[in-house]
C-alpha positions as CSV (number, residue, x, y, z in Angstrom):
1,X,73.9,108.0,115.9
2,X,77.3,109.0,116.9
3,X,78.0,105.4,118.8
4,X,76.9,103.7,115.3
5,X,79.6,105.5,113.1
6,X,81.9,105.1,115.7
7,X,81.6,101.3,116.3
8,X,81.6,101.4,111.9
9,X,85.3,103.4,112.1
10,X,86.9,101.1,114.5
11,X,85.3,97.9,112.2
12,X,87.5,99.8,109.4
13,X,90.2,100.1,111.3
14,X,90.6,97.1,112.8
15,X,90.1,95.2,110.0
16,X,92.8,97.3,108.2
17,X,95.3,96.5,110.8
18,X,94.4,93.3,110.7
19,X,95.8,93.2,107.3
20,X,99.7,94.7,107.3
21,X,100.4,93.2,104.0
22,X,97.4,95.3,102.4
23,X,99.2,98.2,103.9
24,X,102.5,97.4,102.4
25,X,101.4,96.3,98.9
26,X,99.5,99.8,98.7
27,X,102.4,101.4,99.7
28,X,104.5,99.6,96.6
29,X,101.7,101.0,94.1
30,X,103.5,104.3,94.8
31,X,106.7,102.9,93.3
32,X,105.4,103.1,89.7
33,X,103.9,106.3,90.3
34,X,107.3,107.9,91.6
35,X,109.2,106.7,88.5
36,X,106.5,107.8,85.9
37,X,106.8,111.2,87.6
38,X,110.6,110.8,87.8
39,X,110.5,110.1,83.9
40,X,108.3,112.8,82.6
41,X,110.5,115.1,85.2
42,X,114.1,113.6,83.2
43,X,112.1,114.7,80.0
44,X,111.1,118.0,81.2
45,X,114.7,118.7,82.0
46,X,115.6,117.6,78.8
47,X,117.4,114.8,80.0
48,X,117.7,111.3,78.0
49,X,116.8,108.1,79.9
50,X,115.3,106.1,77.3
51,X,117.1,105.5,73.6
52,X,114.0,107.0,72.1
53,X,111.6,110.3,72.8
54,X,108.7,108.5,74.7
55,X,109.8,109.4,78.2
56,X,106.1,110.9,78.9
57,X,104.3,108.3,77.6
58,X,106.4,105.6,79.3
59,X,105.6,107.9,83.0
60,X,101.8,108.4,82.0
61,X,101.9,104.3,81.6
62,X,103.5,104.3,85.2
63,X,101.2,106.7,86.7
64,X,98.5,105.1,85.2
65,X,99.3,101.2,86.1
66,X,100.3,102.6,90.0
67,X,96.3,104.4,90.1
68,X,95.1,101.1,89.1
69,X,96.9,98.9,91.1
70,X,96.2,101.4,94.1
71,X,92.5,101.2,93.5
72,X,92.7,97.7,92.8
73,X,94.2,97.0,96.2
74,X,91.4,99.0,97.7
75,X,88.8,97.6,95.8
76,X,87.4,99.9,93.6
77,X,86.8,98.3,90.6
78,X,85.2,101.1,88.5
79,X,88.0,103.2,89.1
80,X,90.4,100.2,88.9
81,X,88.9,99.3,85.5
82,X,88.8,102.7,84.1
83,X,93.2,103.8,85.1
84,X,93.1,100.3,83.5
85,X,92.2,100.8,80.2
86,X,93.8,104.3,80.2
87,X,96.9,102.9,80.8
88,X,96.0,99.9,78.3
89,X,95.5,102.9,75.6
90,X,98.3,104.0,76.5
91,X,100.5,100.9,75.8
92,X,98.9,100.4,72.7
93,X,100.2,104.4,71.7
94,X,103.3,103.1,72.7
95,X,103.8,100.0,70.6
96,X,102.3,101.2,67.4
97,X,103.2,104.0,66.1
98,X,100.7,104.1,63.2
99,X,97.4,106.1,62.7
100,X,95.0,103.2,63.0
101,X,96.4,102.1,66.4
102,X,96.3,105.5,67.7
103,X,92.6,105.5,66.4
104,X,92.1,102.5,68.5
105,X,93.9,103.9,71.5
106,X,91.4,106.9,71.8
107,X,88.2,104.3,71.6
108,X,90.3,102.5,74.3
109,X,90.4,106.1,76.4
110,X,87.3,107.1,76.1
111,X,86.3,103.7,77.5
112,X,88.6,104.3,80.5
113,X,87.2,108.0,81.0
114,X,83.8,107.1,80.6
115,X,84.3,104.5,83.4
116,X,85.7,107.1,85.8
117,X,83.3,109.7,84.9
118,X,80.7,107.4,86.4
119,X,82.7,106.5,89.3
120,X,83.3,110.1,89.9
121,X,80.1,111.4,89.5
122,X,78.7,108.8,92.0
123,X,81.1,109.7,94.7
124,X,80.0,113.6,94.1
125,X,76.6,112.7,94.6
126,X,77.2,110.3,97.8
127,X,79.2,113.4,99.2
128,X,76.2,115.7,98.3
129,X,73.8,113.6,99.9
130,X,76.1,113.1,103.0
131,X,76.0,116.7,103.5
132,X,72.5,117.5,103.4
133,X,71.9,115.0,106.5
């Protein structure tokens, strides 16, 4: 059993070497994530980047794009499609300011949670299983 998981890590690895731009274009998905922390950080120190007060919800959009082109790159599309449409709702908060559109933006979220509840869940219960063997 131990030579079977062993040949299936060095398939992994191989194939991940194999691949250097993979490796560098997941490294560039943290570049969105450092300036939406970087933003909500400015506004948390009270300091003005953009003209008006949406520093956080400008970072939250960057966080969320940089999880979704992370797990894009990796091939998780549940959890791709779910930091998706979170970050989708979140655009739409940003561009209308109105009470319908923020109506619309929740639907939108609990779209994007939903999807990464079930993503989540099924990962806890593959890691259950795992450790019962």
């Amino acid at each position: 059993m131990g030579k079977k998981s062993s040949k299936l890590n060095k398939r992994k690895t191989s194939a991940f070497r194999s691949l250097p731009w993979k490796s560098i274009f997941l490294t560039l998905t943290l570049v969105p994530i450092i300036i939406g922390l970087l933003l909500i950080l400015a506004w948390a120190l009270d300091m003005e980047i953009l003209e008006s007060q949406s520093e956080v919800q400008v970072g939250l959009f960057f966080i969320l794009l940089g999880f979704a082109l992370s797990n894009a790159l990796q091939k998780r599309s549940s959890l791709a499609i779910g930091w998706g449409v979170l970050a989708i709702a979140d655009l739409v908060v940003l561009t209308w300011r109105s009470v319908w559109a923020q109506g619309v933006a929740l639907a939108i979220g609990l779209i994007g949670i939903i999807f990464l509840g079930i993503q989540f869940y099924k990962q806890y219960q593959q890691d259950k299983m795992e450790i019962k063997k």
